[in-house]
VEXDREN-2710 file (C-alpha; in Angstrom, 1 decimal):
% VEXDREN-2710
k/r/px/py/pz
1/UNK/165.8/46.8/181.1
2/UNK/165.5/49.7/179.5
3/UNK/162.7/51.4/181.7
4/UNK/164.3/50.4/184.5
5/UNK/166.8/53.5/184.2
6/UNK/167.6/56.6/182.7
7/UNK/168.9/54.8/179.8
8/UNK/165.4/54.9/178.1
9/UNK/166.2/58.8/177.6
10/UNK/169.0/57.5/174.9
11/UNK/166.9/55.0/173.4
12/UNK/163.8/57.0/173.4
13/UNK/165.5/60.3/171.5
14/UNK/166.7/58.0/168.5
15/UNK/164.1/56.2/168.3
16/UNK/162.1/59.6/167.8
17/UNK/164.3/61.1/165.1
18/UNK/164.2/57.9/163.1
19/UNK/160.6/57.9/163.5
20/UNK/159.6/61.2/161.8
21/UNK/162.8/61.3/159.1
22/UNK/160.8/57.9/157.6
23/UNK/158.4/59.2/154.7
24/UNK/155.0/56.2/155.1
25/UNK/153.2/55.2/157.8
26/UNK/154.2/51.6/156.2
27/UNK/157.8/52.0/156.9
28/UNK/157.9/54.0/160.0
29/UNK/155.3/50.7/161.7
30/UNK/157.7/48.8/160.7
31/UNK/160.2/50.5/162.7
32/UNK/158.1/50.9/165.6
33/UNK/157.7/46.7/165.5
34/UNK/161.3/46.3/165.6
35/UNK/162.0/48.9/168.0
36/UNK/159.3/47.7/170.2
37/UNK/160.7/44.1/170.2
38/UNK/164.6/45.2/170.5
39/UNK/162.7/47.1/173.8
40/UNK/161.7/43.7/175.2
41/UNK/164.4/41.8/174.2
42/UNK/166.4/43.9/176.0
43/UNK/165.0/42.5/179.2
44/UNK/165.1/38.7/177.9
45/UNK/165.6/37.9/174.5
46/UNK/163.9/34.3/174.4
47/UNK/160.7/35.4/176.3
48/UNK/159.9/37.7/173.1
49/UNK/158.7/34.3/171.5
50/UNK/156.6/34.2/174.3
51/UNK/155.2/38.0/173.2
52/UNK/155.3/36.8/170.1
53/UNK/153.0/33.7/170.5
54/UNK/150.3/35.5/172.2
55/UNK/150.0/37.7/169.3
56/UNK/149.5/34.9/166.6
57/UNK/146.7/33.5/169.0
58/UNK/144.7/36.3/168.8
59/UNK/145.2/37.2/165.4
60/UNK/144.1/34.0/163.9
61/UNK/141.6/34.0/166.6
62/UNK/140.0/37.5/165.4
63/UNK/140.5/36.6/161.7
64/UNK/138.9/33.4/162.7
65/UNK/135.8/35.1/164.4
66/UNK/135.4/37.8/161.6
67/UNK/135.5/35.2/158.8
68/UNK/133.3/32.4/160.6
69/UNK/130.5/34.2/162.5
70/UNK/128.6/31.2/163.0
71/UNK/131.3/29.5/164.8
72/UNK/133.1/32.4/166.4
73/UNK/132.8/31.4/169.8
74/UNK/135.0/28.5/169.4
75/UNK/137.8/30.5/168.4
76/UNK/137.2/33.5/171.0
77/UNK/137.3/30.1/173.8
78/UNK/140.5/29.0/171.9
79/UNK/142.0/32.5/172.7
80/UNK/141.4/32.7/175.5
81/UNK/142.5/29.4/176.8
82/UNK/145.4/29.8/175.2
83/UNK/146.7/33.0/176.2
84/UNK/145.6/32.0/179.9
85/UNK/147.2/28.8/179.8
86/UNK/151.0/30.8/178.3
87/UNK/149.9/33.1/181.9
88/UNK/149.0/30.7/184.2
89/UNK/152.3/28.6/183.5
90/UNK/154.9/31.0/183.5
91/UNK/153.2/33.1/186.5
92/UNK/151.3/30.9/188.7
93/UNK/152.6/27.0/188.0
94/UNK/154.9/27.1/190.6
95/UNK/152.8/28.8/193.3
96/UNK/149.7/26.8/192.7
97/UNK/151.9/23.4/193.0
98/UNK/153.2/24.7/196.0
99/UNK/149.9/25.0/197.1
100/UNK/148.7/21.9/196.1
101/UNK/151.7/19.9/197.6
102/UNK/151.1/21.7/200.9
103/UNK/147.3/20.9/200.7
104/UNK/148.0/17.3/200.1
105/UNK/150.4/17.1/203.1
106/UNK/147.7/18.4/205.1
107/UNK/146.0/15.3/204.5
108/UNK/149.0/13.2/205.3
109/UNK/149.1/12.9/201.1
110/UNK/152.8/13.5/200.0
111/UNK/153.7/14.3/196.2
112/UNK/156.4/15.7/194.9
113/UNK/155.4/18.5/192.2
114/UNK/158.3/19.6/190.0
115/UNK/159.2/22.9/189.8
116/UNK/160.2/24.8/187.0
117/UNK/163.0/27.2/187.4
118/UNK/163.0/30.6/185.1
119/UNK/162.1/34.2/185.1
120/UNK/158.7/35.7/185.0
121/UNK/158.7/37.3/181.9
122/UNK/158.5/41.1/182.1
123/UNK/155.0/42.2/181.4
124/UNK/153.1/39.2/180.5
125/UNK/150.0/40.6/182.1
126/UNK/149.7/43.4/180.3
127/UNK/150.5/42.3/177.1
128/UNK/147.9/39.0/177.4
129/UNK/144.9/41.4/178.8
130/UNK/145.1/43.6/175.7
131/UNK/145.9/41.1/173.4
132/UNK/142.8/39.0/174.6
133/UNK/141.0/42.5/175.2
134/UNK/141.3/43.4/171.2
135/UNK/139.8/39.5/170.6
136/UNK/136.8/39.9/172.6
137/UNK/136.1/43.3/171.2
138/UNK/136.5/41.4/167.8
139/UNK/134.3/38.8/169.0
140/UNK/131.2/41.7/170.3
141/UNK/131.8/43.8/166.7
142/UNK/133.3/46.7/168.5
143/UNK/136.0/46.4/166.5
144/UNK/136.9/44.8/162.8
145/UNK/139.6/42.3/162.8
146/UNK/143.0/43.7/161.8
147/UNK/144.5/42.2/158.5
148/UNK/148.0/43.3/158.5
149/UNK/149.7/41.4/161.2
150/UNK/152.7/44.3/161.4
151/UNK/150.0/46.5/162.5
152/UNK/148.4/44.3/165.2
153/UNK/152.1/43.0/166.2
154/UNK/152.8/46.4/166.8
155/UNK/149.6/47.3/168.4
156/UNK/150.5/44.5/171.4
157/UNK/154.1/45.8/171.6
158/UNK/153.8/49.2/171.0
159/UNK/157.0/50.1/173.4
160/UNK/155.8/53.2/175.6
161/UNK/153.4/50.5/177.4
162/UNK/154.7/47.0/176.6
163/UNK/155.6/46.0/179.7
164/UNK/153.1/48.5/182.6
165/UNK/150.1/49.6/180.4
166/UNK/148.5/51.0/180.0
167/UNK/146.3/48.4/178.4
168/UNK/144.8/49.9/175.8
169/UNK/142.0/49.1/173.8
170/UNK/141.8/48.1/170.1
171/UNK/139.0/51.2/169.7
172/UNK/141.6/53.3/170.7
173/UNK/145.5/52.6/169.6
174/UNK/144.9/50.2/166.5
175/UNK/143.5/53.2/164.4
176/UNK/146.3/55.7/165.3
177/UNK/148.7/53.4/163.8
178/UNK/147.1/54.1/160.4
179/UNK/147.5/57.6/160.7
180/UNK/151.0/59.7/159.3
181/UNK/151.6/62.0/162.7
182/UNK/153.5/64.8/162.0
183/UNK/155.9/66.7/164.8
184/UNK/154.1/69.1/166.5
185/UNK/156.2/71.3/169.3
186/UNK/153.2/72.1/171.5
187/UNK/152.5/68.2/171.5
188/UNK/156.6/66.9/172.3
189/UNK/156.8/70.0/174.8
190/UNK/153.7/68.5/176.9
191/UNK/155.1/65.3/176.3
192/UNK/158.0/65.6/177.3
193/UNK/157.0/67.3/180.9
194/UNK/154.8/64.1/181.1
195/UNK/158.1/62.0/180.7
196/UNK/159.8/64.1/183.5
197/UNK/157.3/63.9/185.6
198/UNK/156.8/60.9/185.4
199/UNK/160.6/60.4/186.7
200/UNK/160.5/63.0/189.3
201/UNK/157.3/60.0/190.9
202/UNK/159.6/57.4/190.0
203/UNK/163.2/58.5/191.0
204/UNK/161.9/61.4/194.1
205/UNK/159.2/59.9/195.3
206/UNK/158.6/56.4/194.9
207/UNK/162.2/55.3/195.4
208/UNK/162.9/57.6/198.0
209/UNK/160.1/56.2/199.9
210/UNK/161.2/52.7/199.6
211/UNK/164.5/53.0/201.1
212/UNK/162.4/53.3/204.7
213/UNK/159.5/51.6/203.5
214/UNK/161.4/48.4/203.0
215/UNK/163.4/48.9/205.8
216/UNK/160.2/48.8/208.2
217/UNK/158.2/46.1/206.9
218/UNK/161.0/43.7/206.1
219/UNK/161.9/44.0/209.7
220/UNK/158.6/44.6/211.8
221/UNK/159.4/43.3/214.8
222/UNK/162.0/45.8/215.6
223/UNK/159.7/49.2/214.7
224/UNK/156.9/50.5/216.9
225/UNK/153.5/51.4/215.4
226/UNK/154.4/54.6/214.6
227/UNK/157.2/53.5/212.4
228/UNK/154.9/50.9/210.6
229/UNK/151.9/53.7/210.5
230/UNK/154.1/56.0/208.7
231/UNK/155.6/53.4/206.2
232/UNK/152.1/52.1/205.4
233/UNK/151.3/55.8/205.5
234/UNK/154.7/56.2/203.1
235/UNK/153.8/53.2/200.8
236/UNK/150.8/54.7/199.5
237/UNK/152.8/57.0/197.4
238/UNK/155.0/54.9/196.9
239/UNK/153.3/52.4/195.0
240/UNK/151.8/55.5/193.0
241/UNK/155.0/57.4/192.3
242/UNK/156.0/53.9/190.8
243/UNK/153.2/52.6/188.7
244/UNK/151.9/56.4/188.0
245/UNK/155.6/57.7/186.7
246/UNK/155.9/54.9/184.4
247/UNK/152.5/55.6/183.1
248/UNK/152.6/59.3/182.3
249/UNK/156.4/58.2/180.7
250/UNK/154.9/55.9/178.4
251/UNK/151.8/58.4/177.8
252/UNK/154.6/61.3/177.3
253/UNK/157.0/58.9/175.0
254/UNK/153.7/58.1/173.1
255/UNK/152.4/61.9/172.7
256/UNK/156.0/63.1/171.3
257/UNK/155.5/60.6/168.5
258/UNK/151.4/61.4/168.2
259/UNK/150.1/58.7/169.8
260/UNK/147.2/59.0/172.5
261/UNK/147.0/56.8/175.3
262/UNK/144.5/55.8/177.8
263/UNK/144.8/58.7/181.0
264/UNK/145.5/55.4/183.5
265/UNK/145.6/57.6/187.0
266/UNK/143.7/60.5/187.9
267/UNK/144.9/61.8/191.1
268/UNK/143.2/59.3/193.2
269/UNK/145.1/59.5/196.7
270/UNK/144.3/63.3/197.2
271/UNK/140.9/63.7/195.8
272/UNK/138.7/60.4/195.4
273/UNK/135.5/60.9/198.5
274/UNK/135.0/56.8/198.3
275/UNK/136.8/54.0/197.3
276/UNK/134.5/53.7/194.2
277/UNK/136.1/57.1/193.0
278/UNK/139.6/55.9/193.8
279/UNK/138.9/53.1/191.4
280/UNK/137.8/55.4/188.8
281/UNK/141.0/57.7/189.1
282/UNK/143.2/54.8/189.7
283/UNK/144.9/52.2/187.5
284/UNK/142.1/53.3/185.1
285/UNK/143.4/50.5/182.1
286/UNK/143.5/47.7/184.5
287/UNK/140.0/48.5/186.5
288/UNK/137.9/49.3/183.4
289/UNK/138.9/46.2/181.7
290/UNK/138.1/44.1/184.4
291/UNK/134.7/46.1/184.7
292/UNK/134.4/46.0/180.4
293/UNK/135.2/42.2/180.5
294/UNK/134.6/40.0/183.8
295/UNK/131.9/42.4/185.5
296/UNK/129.4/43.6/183.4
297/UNK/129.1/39.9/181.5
298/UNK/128.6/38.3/184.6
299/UNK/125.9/41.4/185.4
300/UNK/124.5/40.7/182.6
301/UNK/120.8/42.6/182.5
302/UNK/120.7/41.8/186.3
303/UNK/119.0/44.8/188.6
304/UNK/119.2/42.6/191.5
305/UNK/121.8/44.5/193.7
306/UNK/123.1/41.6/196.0
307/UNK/124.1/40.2/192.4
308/UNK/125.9/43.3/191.6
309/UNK/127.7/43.3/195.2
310/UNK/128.6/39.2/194.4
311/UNK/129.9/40.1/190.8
312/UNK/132.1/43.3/191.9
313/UNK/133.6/41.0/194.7
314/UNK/134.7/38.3/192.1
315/UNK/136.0/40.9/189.8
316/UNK/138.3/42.4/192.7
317/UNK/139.1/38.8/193.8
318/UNK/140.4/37.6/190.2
319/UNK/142.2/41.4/189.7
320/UNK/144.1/39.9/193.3
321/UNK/145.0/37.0/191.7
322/UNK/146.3/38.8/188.7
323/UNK/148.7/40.9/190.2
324/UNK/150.7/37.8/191.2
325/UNK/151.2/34.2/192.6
326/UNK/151.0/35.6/196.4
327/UNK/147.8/35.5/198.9
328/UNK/148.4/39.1/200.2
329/UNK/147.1/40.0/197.0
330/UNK/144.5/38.0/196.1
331/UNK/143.4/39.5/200.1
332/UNK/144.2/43.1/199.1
333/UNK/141.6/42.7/196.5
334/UNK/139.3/41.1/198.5
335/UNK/139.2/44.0/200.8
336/UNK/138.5/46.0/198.0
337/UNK/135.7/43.8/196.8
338/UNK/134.6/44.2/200.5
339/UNK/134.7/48.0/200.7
340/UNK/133.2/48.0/196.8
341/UNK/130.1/46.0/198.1
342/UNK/129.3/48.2/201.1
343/UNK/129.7/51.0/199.2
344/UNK/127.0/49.9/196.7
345/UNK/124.5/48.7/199.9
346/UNK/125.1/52.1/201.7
347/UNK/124.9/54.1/198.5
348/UNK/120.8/55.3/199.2
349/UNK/121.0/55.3/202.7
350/UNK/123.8/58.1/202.5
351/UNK/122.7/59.9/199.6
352/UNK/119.4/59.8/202.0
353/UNK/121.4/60.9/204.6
354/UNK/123.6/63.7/203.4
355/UNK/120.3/65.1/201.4
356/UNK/118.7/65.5/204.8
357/UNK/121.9/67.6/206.4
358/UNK/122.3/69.5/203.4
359/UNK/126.2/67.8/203.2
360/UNK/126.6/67.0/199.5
361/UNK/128.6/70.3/198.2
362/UNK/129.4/70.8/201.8
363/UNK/133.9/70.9/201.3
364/UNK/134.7/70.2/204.7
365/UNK/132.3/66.9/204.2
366/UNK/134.1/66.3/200.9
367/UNK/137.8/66.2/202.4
368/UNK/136.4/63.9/205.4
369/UNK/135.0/61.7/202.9
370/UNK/138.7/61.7/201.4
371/UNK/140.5/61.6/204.6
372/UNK/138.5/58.4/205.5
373/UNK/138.6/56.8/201.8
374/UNK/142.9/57.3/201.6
375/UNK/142.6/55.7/205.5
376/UNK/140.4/52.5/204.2
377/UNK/142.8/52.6/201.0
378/UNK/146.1/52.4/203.2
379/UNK/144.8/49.2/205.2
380/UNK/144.0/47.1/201.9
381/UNK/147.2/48.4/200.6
382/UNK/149.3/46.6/204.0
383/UNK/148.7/43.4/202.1
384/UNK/150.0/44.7/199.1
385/UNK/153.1/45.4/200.5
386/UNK/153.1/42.5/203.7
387/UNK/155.8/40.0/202.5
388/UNK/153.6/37.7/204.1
389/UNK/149.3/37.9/205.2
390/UNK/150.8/37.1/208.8
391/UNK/153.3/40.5/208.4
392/UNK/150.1/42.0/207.3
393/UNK/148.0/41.3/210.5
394/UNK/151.3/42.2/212.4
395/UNK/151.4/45.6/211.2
396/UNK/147.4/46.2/211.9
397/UNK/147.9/45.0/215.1
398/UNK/150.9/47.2/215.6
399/UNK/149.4/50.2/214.0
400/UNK/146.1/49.9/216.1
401/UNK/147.9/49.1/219.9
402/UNK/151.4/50.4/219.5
403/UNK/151.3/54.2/218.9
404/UNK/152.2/57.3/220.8
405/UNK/150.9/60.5/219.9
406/UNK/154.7/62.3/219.6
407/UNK/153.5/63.6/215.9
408/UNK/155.5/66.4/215.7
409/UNK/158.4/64.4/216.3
410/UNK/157.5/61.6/213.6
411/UNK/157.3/64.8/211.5
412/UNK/160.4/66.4/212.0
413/UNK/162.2/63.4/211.8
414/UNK/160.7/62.2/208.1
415/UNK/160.5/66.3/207.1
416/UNK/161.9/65.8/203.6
417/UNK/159.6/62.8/203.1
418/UNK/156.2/64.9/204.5
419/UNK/157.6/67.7/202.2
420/UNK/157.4/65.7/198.8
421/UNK/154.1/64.3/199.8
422/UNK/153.0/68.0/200.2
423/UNK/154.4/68.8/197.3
424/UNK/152.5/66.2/195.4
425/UNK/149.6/67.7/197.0
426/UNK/149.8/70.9/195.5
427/UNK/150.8/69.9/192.2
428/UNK/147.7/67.6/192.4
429/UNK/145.4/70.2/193.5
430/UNK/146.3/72.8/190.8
431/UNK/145.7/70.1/188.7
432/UNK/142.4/68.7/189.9
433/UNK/140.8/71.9/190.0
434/UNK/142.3/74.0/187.1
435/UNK/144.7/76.8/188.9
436/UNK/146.4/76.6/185.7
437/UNK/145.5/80.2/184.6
438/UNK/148.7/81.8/184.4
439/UNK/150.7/79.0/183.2
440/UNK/148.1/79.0/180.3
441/UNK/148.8/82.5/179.7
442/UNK/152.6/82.3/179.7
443/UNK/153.2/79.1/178.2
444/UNK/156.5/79.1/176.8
445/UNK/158.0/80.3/180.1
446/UNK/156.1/78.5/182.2
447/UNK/157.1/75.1/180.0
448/UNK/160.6/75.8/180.7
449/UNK/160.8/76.6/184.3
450/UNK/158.7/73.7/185.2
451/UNK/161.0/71.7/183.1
452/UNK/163.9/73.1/184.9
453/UNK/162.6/72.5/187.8
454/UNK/162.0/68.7/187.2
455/UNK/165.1/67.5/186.0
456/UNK/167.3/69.4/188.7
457/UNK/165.1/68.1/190.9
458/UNK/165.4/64.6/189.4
459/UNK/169.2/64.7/189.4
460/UNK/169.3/66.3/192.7
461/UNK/166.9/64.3/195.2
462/UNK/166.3/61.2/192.5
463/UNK/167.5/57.8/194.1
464/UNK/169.2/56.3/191.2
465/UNK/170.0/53.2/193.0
466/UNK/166.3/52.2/193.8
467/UNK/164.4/48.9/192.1
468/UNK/163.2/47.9/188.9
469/UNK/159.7/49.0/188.5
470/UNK/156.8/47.3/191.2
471/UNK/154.7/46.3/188.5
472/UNK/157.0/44.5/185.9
473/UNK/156.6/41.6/188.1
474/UNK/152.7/42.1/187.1
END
């Protein structure tokens, strides 16, 4: 797979130059579509049929609701149940006739369930969200329905985010393709810093991190709790550095060629003061379309607020089950739904409260508020990573009755790993609140020494030899 190394910096370059030497918008989609599809096929050519059959759904299905308003649900239903059904039997067949079989034996019921025996195919998620995303905007008017299949083909597959997101929305990508983008400098040069550093979270940090991340929680019972504290601790960026980096690639590959995607993280381990902001500055794509299109229809025009907390629990409980056929995330999520809920029933009450003690603007308040969020965050994210929800409870309990308090030692023995996280920090915070002043003012330079800086870094601490990206299972 092609984003699974540094092979996508050959492809990507071509691709590029080909690109901008085509003379119409026509031909150069055209290109794109193939491009997009070699991308994918690269990974496994017959699952592209798979890609391809989602699209054709919810094509005809638009077309369908755009040409017959009166009957327009039908074909929005017949989208949807389609695309879900291609989801549910490629990613979850297997597990939920596991679970079946196992629930029937409980009962002293045996069956025997077949099991079919083939790759999950990279992506299918993503591409199936936006795909069903662009129909239901179709279906609410937001959008017109596209005509030229090449243009909506390409809008699914667009290569940059085919297989991670983000999943972008119809109002936002389908128009650009429309548009003749010519090279801009400025535009490849940020870009392309997007693209590196998006590697340098991949290669540095997220794949450095596994190597004792894995090693802990694939073997728990031999690690004390300060091991297991500091790999949950450890998996946090992780999980960023991998799902972040190959976002800001896809939104640097895109920005070369003109395109503007959806920001999809916003520094949201460092700076969020409640979970609810870490949702808003994290996996943006994912979390606003289950808010855009499982949340606020089931709200509906609702102000009763213990219907809110049971709709923003079901939304976090079905964004569990799609990350994958495993309980530990459907209970991640439900955590999350739990922590969303009391954040909504305790909203007054501390507004009340930190009104009264004059805390609001108060910056020490402010980083305890972020200390504790990234501390709630880490213990919903032991599921995520828990091979199993037993592991999970085994590395709370371990964390909660097995630690010393030798911190300086746990320190200097993981210095190069606390180093990159402090690292991250500061390149976060410059970031988040606009210490950018002289980089503005010396652009050129600064462009090239942070460039510099990335890719020796890249070469010089990446771990080349790390895993696929987390979510292409997704």
């Amino acid at each position: 797979m092609l984003f699974n190394s540094l092979d996508f910096l050959l492809f990507f370059p071509i691709v590029c130059i080909v690109y901008y030497c085509l003379p119409t918008v026509k031909t150069r989609n055209y290109f794109l579509l193939i491009a997009s599809y070699y991308f994918y096929m690269c990974w496994e050519p017959k699952y592209a049929l798979l890609l391809l059959s989602s699209t054709l759904i919810t094509y005809g299905a638009a077309l369908g609701i755009d040409e017959y308003r009166k009957h327009k649900k039908v074909f929005l239903v017949l989208s949807i149940v389609l695309n879900l059904s291609i989801l549910f039997f490629f990613k979850y067949f297997n597990w939920a006739a596991g679970n079946v079989s196992n629930l029937m034996g409980l009962c002293g019921i045996w069956i025997n369930v077949p099991e079919f025996k083939f790759l999950l195919p990279v992506g299918i998620s993503f591409y199936i969200f936006q795909a069903l995303g662009y129909t239901i905007d179709v279906y609410r008017e937001d959008v017109k329905a596209e005509k030229n299949f090449f243009v909506y083909a390409l809008f699914v597959s667009f290569f940059p985010q085919l297989v991670a997101g983000p999943i972008e929305r119809s109002t936002n990508l389908l128009k650009q393709f429309y548009v003749k983008h010519k090279f801009d400098a400025d535009r490849a040069i940020s870009g392309i810093q997007l693209m590196l550093w998006g590697y340098f979270l991949k290669l540095v940090i997220a794949d450095n991190f596994a190597l004792y991340v894995n090693s802990i929680y694939d073997n728990l019972g031999a690690h004390t709790g300060n091991d297991i504290l500091l790999a949950s601790f450890l998996f946090c960026f992780q999980l960023y550095g991998d799902f972040a980096g190959y976002s800001f690639v896809a939104i640097g590959a895109a920005r070369v060629m003109g395109f503007n995607l959806m920001d999809n993280f916003l520094r949201p381990y460092f700076f969020s003061s409640s979970v609810q902001e870490y949702w808003r500055r994290n996996h943006i794509s994912l979390t606003t379309w289950f808010m855009d299109y499982i949340y606020y229809p089931m709200v509906g025009s609702s102000i009763n607020v213990y219907w809110w907390c049971f709709c923003i629990f079901i939304t976090f409980f079905v964004s569990g089950f799609w990350h994958g056929a495993k309980w530990t995330y459907v209970l991640c999520f439900s955590i999350f739904g739990i922590y969303l809920v009391a954040c909504i029933l305790k909203d007054k009450s501390q507004r009340r409260f930190e009104k009264k003690h004059g805390l609001k603007n108060k910056e020490w308040w402010i980083w305890i508020n972020r200390a504790l969020t990234f501390f709630l965050v880490m213990i919903a994210l032991v599921f995520f990573r828990a091979n199993t929800i037993h592991d999970g409870f085994v590395v709370l309990y371990k964390m909660s009755t097995d630690l010393s308090l030798s911190i300086f030692n746990i320190i200097l023995e993981n210095w190069f790993d606390f180093l990159i996280v402090f690292i991250l920090f500061i390149v976060e915070y410059i970031i988040e609140y606009k210490k950018t002043k002289y980089i503005e003012q010396h652009y050129l330079i600064s462009s090239i020494c942070i460039s510099l800086v990335l890719v020796l870094s890249i070469f010089g601490l990446g771990e080349f030899g790390g895993s696929q990206y987390i979510y292409f299972q997704f």
